[in-house]
N, C-alpha and C positions, 0 to 999 in steps of 0.2 A: 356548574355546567355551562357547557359556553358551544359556539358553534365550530367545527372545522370546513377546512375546505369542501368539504363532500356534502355540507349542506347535515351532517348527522351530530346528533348533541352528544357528548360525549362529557364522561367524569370519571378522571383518571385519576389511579392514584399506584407510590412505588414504594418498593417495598423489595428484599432479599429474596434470589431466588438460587436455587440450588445449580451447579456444573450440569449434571442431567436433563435440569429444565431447561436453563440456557443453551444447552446444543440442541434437544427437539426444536428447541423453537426457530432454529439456525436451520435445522434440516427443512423446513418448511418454507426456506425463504430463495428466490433465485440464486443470492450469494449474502454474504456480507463480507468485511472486510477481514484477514485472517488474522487482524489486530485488534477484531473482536470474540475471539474464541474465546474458551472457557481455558483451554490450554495456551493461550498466549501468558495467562496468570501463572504459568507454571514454567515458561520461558524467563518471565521478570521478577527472578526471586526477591531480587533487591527491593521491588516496591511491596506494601501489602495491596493487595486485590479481592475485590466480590463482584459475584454475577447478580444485577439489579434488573427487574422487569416492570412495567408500565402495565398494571391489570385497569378495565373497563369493566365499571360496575351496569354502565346499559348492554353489556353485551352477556351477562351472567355472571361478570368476574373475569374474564378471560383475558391472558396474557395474549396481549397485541405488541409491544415493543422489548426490548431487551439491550442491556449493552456492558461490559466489562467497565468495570472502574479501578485504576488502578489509583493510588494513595501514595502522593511525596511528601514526605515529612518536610516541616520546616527547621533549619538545623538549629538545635537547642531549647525546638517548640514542638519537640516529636509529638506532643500530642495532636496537632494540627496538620492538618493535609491539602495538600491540592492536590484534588479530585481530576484526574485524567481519564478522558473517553479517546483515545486513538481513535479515529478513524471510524468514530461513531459518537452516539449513540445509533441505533439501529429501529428507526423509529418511521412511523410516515410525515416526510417533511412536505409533503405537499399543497399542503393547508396553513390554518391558527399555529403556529407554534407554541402560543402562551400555555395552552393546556399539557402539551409534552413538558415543556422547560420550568414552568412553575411548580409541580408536584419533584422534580429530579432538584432541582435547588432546594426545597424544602427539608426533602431527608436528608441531601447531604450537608445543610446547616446543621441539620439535630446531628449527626456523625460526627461534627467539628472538623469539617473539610472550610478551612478558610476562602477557599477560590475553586470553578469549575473551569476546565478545560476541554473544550469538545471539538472533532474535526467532521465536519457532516460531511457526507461522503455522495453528494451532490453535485454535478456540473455546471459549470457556470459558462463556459465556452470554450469552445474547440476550432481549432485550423489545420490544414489537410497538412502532410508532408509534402506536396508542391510547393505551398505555401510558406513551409519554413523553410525549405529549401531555396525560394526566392528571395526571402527575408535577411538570409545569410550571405547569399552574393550581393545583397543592396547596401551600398555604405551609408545611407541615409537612413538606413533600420536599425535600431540598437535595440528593439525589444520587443517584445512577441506583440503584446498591445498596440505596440504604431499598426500591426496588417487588421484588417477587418476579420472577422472571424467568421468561419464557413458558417456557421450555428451559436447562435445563443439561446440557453436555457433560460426559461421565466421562471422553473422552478427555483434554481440558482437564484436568481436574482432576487427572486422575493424573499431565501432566504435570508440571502446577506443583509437586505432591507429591514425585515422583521428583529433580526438580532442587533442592527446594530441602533435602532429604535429602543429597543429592552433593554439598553446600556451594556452588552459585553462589547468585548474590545477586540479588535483583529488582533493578529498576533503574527500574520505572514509575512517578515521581510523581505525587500527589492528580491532580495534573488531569489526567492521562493523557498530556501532551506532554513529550518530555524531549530530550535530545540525538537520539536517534534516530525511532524509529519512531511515531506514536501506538499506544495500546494499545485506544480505542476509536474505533471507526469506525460508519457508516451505511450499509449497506447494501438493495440494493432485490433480492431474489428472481426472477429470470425466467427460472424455473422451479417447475414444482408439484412435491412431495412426492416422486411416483414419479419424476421426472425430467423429464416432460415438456416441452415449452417454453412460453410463457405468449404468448396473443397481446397484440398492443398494445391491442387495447380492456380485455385483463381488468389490464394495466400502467397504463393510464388510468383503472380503474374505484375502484385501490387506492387512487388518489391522492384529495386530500380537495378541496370543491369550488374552493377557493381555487385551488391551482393547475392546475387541469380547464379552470376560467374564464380564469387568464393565461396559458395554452397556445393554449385557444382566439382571446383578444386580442391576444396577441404575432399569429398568418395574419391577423386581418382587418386591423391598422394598416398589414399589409405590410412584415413584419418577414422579412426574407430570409437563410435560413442558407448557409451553402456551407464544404463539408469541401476541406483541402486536406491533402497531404504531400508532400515536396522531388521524390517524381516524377509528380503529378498535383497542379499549383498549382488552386487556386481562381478568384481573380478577377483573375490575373497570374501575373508569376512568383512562383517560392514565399517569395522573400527579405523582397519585397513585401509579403505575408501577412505571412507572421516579423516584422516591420516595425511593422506594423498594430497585431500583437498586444500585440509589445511597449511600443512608445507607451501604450494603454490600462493594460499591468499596471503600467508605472511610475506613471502618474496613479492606479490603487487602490491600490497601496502610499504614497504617499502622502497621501490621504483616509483609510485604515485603518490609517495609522502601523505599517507593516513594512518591512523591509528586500528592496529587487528583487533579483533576481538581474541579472546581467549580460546582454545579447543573446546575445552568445557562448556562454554555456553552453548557451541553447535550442538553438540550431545546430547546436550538436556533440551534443545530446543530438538532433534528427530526427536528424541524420546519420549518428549509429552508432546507435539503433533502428531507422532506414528498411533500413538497410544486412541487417541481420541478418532482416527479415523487413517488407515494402514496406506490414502492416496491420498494424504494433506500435505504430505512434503516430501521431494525425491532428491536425489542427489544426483545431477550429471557430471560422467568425465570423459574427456576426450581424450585418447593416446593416439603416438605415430610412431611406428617401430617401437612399445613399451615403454616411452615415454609420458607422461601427464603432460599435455599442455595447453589443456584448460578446464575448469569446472566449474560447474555452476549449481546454484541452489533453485525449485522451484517450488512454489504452494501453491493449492488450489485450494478455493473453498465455493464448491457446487461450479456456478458458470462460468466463474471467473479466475485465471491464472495469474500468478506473477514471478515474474523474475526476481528472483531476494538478493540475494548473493551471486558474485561472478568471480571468476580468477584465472587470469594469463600467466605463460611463461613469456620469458623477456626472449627466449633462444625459440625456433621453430617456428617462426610467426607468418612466416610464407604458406606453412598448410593449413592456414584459416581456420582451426579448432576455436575460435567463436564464435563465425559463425554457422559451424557445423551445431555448435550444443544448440545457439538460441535455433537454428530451423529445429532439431530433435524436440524443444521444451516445445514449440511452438505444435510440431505435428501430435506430441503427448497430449497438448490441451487440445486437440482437436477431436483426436479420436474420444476423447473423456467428457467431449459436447460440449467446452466452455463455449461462451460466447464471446469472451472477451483476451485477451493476453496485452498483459500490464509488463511494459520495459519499466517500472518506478520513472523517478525523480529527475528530470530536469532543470534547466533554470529558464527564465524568461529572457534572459539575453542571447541576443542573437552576435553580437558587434564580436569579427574576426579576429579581434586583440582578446577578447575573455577564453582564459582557459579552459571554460567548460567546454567551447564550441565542437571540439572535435568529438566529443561523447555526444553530443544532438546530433551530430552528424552520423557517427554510426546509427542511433537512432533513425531516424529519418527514412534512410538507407531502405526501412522495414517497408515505409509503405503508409503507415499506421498516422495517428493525427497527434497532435497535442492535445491535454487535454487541461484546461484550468478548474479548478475545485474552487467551492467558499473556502475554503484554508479553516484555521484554527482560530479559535476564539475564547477568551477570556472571562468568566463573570465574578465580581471579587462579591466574598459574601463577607467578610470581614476586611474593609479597607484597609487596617493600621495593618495588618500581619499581610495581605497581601502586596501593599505597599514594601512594607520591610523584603519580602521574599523575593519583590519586581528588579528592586536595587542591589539583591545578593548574587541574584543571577547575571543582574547585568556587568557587573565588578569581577564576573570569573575569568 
């Protein structure tokens, strides 16, 4: 029993807990992240997956934390894993972390999880879209960190403290993308200070004239959006849509030189979000004159949206169908009360020779801030096999 922040003693301990228990306990929460659902285990076939909770024996037993773990084998040491929490655990990190992080290490040593990997999903600091905006035209700025930052989190910061005191290891490289999670993202506010909700005019007001203008060009060319998910299709049935989407995202990953994902994965991924809750994930498309030329993926989970997936046509780029969808995802999260709408992943460089810049910059555009997370973290429970695993990954 040991103290936490709140001043109350607590004695935790973890243990398996069922998909059903895991989502009440999600429903009970502002949000968490949608890469700790019970159904994102059903998106990631390829890894095995269990829903773990954190019960308090001073509180009667009562599950207080929860968080998806997913299991990467090590090749040729299948029996061994490293234990991944995306974008969680979903825990109160406001305090002692030793009493969360000690009993979640302990079960998954007895599991034969070689190594933990956690993304706490905590802020560490933010800077306005002016800010990055001026960041970008400074040639003396090469990265988010040279500008002072509007807000810094102490929460944040004591996190990264406390962990990296307990010996896990960051895991975020320079440019913020790594194997896992991004560490900064883009985020747009809709919501005020005391909590309020923000209407669309003062969401539109944020935004700089640029994209005010192709918001408004995208209605007058007659650029037509329409939401769909696997039990309310859009402009057919919904495979249809799926279909639509697909086509355009193979054609930008090939103009953007990325690797697609597969159809299938999208299907199974509406299919076990739709499952678990029928407003977890929608599909937008935009056409002009019965053309697709643009789609986008969104999910929400309770307050908080996010942009997942996007896709352009390379032809028709004059009628602005992106961003007619992001203002559409954006007004969807409003009326459904998020408080927040997540653009994902940026990088931390600002410097006008990196090719991300032009993607911060449609960001930006929104209004919205940066926003820097503790990133991802490391704790090896078996050296020798985490060791081996650190050097297979890095040889890919």
């Amino acid at each position: 029993m040991v103290e936490t922040g709140s001043l109350r003693r607590v004695s935790l301990t973890v243990r398996p807990i069922t998909a059903a228990e895991h989502l009440a306990f999600i429903e009970k929460q502002p949000s968490v992240s949608f890469l700790q659902t019970p159904s994102w285990a059903r998106v990631k076939t390829e890894w095995r997956s269990e829903s773990i909770g954190w019960f308090d024996s001073t509180l009667g037993g009562a599950l207080v934390g929860a968080a998806l773990v997913l299991h990467r084998p090590v090749p040729k040491l299948e029996r061994y894993t490293l234990a991944y929490l995306p974008e969680g655990p979903s825990i109160d990190w406001s305090g002692d972390l030793e009493p969360w992080l000690a009993p979640l290490a302990t079960y998954l040593k007895k599991n034969r999880a070689f190594g933990i990997r956690i993304g706490p999903r905590v802020t560490t600091a933010t800077w306005s879209a002016a800010q990055v905006k001026d960041g970008i035209a400074d040639d003396t700025v090469q990265r988010l960190n040279q500008l002072t930052p509007t807000h810094r989190d102490a929460t944040g910061a004591r996190v990264v403290s406390q962990l990296r005191a307990a010996g896990w290891k960051p895991q975020s490289p320079e440019d913020g993308f790594g194997a896992g999670q991004p560490q900064y993202n883009f985020v747009i506010p809709l919501a005020h200070d005391d909590g309020t909700p923000k209407t669309e005019d003062e969401v539109l007001k944020g935004m700089n004239q640029l994209w005010r203008r192709n918001i408004k060009k995208s209605a007058k060319m007659g650029v037509e959006v329409s939401v769909a998910t696997p039990s309310k299709p859009a402009g057919g049935e919904f495979d249809a849509d799926l279909s639509a989407f697909h086509d355009l995202y193979v054609h930008t990953a090939e103009r953007d030189h990325f690797t697609p994902r597969r159809r299938d994965y999208f299907k199974t991924m509406f299919a076990a979000m739709s499952a678990e809750d029928p407003d977890r994930i929608k599909l937008f498309i935009a056409r002009h004159e019965g053309d697709v030329v643009a789609a986008t993926i969104m999910v929400r989970v309770g307050q908080y949206a996010w942009y997942s997936y996007g896709a352009s046509s390379t032809e028709k780029r004059d009628v602005r169908g992106s961003n007619a969808l992001q203002w559409a995802m954006i007004q969807d999260a409003l009326a459904a009360g998020a408080t927040s709408y997540d653009l994902r992943g940026i990088t931390p460089t600002l410097s006008a020779d990196d090719s991300h810049v032009g993607l911060i910059q449609f960001k930006v555009g929104t209004g919205g801030e940066a926003v820097e997370y503790a990133g991802e973290w490391d704790l090896p429970l078996n050296k020798a096999i985490y060791t081996a695993f650190d050097l297979y990954m890095k040889r890919r």
